[in-house]
C-alpha positions in Angstrom: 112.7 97.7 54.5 109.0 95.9 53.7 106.8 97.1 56.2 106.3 93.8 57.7 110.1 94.2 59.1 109.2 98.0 60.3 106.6 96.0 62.3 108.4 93.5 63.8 111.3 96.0 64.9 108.7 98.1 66.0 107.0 95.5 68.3 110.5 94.3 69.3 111.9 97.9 70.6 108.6 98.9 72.4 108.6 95.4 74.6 112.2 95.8 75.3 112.6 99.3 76.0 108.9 101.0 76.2 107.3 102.4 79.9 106.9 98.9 81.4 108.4 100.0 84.7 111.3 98.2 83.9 110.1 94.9 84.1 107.8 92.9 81.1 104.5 90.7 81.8 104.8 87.1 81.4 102.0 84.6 81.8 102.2 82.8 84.7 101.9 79.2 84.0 100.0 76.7 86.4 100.0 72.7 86.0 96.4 70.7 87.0 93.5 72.3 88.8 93.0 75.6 90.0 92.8 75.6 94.0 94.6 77.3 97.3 97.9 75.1 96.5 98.8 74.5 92.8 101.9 73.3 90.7 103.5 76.2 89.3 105.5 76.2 86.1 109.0 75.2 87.9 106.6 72.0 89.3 107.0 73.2 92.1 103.8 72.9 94.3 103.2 76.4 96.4 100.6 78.3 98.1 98.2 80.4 95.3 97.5 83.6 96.5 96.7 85.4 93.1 93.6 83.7 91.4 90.5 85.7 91.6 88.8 82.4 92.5 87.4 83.7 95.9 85.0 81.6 96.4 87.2 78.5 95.9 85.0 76.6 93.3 87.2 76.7 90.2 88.3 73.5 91.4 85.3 71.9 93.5 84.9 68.4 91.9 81.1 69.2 92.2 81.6 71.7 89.2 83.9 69.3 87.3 81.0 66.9 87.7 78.6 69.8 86.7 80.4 70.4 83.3 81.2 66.7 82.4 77.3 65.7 83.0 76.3 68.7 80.9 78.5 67.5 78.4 76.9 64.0 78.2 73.4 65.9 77.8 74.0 69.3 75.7 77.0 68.8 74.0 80.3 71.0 74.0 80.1 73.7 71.9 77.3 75.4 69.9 79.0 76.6 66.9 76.4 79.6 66.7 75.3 82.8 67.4 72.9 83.0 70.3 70.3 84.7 67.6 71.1 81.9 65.0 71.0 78.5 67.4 73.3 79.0 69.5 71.3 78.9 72.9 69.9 75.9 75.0 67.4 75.8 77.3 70.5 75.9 80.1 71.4 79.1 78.9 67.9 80.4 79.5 67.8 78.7 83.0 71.0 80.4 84.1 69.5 84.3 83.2 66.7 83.5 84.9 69.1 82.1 88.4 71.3 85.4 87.1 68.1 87.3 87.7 66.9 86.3 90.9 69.9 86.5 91.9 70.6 90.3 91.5 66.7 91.0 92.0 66.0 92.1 88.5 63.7 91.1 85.7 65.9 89.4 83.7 69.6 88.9 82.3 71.5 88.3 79.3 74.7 86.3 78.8 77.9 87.4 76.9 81.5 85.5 76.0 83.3 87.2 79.2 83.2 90.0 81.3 85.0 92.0 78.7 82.6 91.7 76.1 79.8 92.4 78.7 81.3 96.0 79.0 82.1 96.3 75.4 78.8 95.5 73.9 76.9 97.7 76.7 77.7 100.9 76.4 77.9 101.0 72.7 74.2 99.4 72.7 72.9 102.0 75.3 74.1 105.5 74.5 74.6 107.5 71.8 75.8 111.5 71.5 72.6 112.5 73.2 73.7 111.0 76.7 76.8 111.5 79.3 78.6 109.1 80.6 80.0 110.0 84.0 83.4 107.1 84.9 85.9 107.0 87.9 89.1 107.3 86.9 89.8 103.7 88.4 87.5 102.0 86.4 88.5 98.7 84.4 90.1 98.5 81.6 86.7 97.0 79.6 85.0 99.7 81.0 87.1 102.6 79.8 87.3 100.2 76.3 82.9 100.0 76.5 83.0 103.5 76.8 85.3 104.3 73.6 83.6 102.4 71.5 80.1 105.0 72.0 80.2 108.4 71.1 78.5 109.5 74.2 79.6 112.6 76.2 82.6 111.2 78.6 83.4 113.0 82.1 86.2 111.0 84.3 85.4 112.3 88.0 88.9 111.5 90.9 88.6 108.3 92.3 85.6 107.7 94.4 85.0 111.9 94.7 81.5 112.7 95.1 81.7 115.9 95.4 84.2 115.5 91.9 81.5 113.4 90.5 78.8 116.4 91.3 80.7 118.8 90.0 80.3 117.3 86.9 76.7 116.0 86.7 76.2 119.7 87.1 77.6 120.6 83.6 75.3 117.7 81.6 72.1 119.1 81.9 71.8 119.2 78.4 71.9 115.7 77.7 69.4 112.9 77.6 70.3 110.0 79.5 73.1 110.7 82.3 75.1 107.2 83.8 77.0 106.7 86.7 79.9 104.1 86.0 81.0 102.7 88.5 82.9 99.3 90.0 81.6 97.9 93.2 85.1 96.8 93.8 87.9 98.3 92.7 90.2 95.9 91.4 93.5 97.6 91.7 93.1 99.7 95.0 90.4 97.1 97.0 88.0 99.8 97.5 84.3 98.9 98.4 82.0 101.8 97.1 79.2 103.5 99.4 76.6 102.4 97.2 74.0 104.4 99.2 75.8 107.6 98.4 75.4 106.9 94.5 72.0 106.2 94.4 71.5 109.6 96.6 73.2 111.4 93.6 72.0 109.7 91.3 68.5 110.6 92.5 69.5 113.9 92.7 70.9 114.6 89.4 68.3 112.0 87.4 70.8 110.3 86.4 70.9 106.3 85.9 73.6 104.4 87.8 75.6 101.5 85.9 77.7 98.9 88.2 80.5 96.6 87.4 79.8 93.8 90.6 82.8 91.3 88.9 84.7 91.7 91.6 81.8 91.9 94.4 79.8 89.1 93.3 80.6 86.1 95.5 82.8 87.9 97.8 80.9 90.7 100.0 77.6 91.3 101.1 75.5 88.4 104.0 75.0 85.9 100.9 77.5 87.2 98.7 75.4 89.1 96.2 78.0 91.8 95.8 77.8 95.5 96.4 74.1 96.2 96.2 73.4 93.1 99.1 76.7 95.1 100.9 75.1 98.1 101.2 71.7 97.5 101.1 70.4 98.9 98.3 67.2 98.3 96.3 68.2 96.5 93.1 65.7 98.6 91.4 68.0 101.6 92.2 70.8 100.2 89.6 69.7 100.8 86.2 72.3 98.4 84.8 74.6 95.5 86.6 77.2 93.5 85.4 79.4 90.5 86.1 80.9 87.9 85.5 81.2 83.7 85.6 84.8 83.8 86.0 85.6 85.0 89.3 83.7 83.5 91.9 80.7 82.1 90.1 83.1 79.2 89.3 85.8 80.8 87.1 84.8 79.0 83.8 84.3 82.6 82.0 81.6 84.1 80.5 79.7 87.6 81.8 76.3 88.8 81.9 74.2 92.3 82.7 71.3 91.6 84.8 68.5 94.7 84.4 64.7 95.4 83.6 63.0 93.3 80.9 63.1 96.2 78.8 66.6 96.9 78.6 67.6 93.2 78.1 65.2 92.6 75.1 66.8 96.1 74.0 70.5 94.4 74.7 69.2 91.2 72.5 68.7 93.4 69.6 71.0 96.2 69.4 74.7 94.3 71.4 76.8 93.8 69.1 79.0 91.8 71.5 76.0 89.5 72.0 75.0 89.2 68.7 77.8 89.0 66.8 79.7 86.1 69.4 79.3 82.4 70.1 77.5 81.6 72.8 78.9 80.1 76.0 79.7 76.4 75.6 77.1 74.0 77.5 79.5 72.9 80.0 80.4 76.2 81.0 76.5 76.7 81.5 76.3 74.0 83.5 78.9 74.6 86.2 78.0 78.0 86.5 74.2 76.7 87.2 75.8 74.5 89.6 78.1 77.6 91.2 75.4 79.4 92.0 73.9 76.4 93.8 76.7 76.0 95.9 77.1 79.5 97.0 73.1 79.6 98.2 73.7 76.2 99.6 77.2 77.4 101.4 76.9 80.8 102.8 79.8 79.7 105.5 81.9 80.6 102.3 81.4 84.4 102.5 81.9 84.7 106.0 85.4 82.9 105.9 86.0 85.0 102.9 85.8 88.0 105.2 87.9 86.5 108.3 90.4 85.4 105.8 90.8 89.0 104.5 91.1 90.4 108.4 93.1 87.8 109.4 95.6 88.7 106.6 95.3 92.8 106.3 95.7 92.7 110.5 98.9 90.1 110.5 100.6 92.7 107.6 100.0 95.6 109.5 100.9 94.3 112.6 104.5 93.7 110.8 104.7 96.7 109.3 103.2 96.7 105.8 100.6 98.9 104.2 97.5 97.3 102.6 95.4 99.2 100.3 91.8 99.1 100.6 88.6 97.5 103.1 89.2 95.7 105.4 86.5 93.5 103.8 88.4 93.2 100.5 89.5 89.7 99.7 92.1 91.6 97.4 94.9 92.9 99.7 97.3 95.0 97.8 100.6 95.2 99.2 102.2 98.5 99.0 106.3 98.8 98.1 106.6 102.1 95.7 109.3 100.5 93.8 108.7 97.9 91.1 112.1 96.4 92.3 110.7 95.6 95.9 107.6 94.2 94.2 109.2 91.6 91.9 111.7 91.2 94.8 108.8 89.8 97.4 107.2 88.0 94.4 110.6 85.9 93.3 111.0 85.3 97.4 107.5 84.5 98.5 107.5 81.6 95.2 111.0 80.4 96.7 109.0 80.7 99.9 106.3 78.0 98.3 104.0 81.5 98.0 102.8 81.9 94.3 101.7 86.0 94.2 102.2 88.3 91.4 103.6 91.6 91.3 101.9 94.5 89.3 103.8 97.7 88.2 103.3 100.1 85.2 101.3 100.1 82.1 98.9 98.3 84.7 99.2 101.0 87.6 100.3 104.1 88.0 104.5 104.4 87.8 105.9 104.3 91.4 103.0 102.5 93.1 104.4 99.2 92.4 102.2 96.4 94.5 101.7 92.7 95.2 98.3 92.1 94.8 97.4 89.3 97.2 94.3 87.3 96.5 92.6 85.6 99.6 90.0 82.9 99.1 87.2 81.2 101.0 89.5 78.1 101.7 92.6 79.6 102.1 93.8 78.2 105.5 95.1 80.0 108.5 98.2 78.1 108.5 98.6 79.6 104.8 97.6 83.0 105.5 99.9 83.2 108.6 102.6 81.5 106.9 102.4 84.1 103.9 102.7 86.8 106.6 105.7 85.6 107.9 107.3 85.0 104.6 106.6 89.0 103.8 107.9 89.5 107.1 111.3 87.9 106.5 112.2 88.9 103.0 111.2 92.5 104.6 113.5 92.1 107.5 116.4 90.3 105.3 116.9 93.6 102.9 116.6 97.4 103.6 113.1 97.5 102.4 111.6 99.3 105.5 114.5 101.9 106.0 113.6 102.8 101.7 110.2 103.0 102.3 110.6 105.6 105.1 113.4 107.5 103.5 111.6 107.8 100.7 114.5 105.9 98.7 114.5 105.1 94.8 115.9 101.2 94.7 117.8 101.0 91.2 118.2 98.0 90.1 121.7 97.9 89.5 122.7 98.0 93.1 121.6 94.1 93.1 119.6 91.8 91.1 115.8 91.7 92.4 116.5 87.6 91.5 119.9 87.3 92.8 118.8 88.8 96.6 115.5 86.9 96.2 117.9 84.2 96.5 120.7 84.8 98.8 117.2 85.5 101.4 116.1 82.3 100.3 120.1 80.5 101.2 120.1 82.5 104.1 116.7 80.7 105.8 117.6 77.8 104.4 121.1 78.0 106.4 119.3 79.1 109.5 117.1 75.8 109.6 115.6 73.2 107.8 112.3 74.8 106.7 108.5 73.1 106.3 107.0 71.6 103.5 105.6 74.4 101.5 102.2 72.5 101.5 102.1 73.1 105.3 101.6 77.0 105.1 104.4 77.6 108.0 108.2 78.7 107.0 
């Protein structure tokens, strides 16, 4: 056989039989704007509870006003390298709101979040230097990290006393680093910021924080972890984000540090060097986001009753939710990747667009719904997700398996086919609401 054929068999036997849990990823088409209610791929319009858009701006027609304005003014693209002529004077304007922002000297800007984290650490440390990553850090991160040859240590998820143990061993080396995510993506943990900078004072060691998911969501004017737990900016060596989360959603990332190390990042990043820059529009949204979110502080504190609101109504019904109660991502616990893609097929039937995540993503056996709460979700939508959880749960045996410990296979029914005979069941019962209204 040529090898191109090898390939393709190859590629073809991995998808369909490979560690995925049992269960492939599929993008998850949406038609129009992004927003709290948006048509899905069926056209049917539902409930979104899985965009990382927590501030709810993706779709503000004051950033589609930003970007089409821009437009008229700067252009569309750059065609360049930021070192060749591929920056504006926008692009300087939004490192220096970046800055002020985070309370550092300055910023730089990458193509996304991912190539923040990849051109950073390859940039910053070389054999001489240890790196020191929990072992729930993103994906980019553990990718960043691969692509230097610096000393790694991976200390337990948010152990300090883990994380000690092994700043002890790297005396020896000249620059020690802290990784760290403000918050955890996967498990909606918040770090105790405070107790980094201790250690990391301690050990002379630098601290490095990923705030992509804390940016826009926690803290008294959303400025992320540091603003959370009131930490001196100057404390955190380097910080990170990212434009498309909260800040808007139009992509694009940034690191936000000293003057020094961001004239060092212009030089030696390949990431930044070697990449078009962001296009104008882009730039000018994101100027624009950040606007807003000074402008509309009211957006954080919803944010965090939203979050309660939903983590107390799915305990009070039984469920398990990972993480703060602050979180705006509320993971939803079910073991079994069956009971996950079950609540996900029956919450969209529902008019409740949420995604379920299972292995290579996570761990095997903790399979989740990761629900994503926003600044303008609704409490008619939040309560009216709860009690769509609440009835799949109560039409199937999902509580008596979770407490007996009980391995679902999927050959004793079709995840799908009782999805839908839960769905025919309410439907017989009584008429239900318009999905638009948030209530079953």
């Amino acid at each position: 056989k040529k090898a191109q054929d090898e390939f393709v068999e190859y590629c073809d036997f991995i998808v369909k039989s490979g560690p995925f849990d049992g269960y492939q990823a599929v993008e998850h088409i949406i038609h129009g704007k992004q927003g709290s209610t948006v048509v899905a791929d069926n056209m049917q319009t539902v409930h979104n509870f899985c965009s990382n858009n927590y501030s709810g701006l993706a779709g503000d027609p004051r950033m589609v006003e930003a970007a089409a304005e821009t437009m008229k003014t700067h252009g569309y693209g750059l065609s360049s390298a930021p070192l060749m002529c591929g920056y504006q004077d926008i692009h300087k304007k939004l490192e220096r709101v970046i800055a002020d922002f985070h309370g550092t000297e300055d910023a730089i800007l990458y193509p996304s979040g991912y190539h923040t984290n990849l051109g950073l650490f390859q940039a910053c440390f070389n054999e001489n230097d240890a790196l020191f990553s929990d072992q729930e850090n993103h994906a980019s991160i553990i990718d960043g990290m691969r692509l230097c040859k610096a000393k790694k240590f991976v200390y337990k998820h948010l152990d300090t006393k883990h994380l000690e143990e092994q700043l002890k061993k790297a005396d020896e080396y000249r620059f020690k680093c802290i990784v760290t995510e403000g918050i955890f993506s996967m498990e909606a943990d918040i770090l105790d910021l405070q107790e980094y900078v201790r250690i990391a004072k301690k050990y002379n060691a630098m601290i490095y924080l990923d705030e992509c998911h804390s940016v826009g969501t926690i803290g008294k004017t959303g400025r992320g972890c540091i603003e959370y737990s009131g930490v001196d900016p100057k404390d955190i060596t380097l910080i990170s984000s990212t434009l498309g989360k909260a800040v808007g959603g139009g992509g694009g990332g940034y690191t936000a540090a000293s003057k020094p190390i961001v004239d060092f990042l212009r030089q030696t990043s390949r990431t930044f060097i070697f990449s078009n820059s962001l296009s104008s529009p882009i730039i000018g949204a994101s100027l624009r986001a950040f606007e807003i979110l000074e402008e509309e502080q009211w957006r954080f504190t919803k944010l965090k009753e939203n979050s309660l609101r939903f983590r107390n109504g799915m305990r009070k019904n039984g469920f398990y939710i990972y993480g703060s109660d602050d979180c705006p991502i509320c993971p939803v616990f079910f073991r079994d990747v069956y009971y996950s893609k079950y609540f996900e097929v029956g919450l969209m039937k529902l008019g409740y667009y949420t995604i379920a995540l299972a292995y290579p993503v996570i761990p095997m056996n903790t399979a989740r719904t990761r629900i994503i709460i926003t600044a303008i979700h609704t409490n008619e939508q939040i309560d009216g997700l709860v009690d769509a959880f609440k009835f799949l749960a109560g039409n199937s045996t999902f509580f008596e398996d979770m407490k007996n410990n009980t391995k679902v296979m999927e050959s004793q029914i079709g995840y799908a086919e009782m999805a839908q005979k839960s769905y025919d069941l309410k439907m017989s019962k009584a008429a239900i609401a318009s999905p638009l209204s948030g209530k079953l």
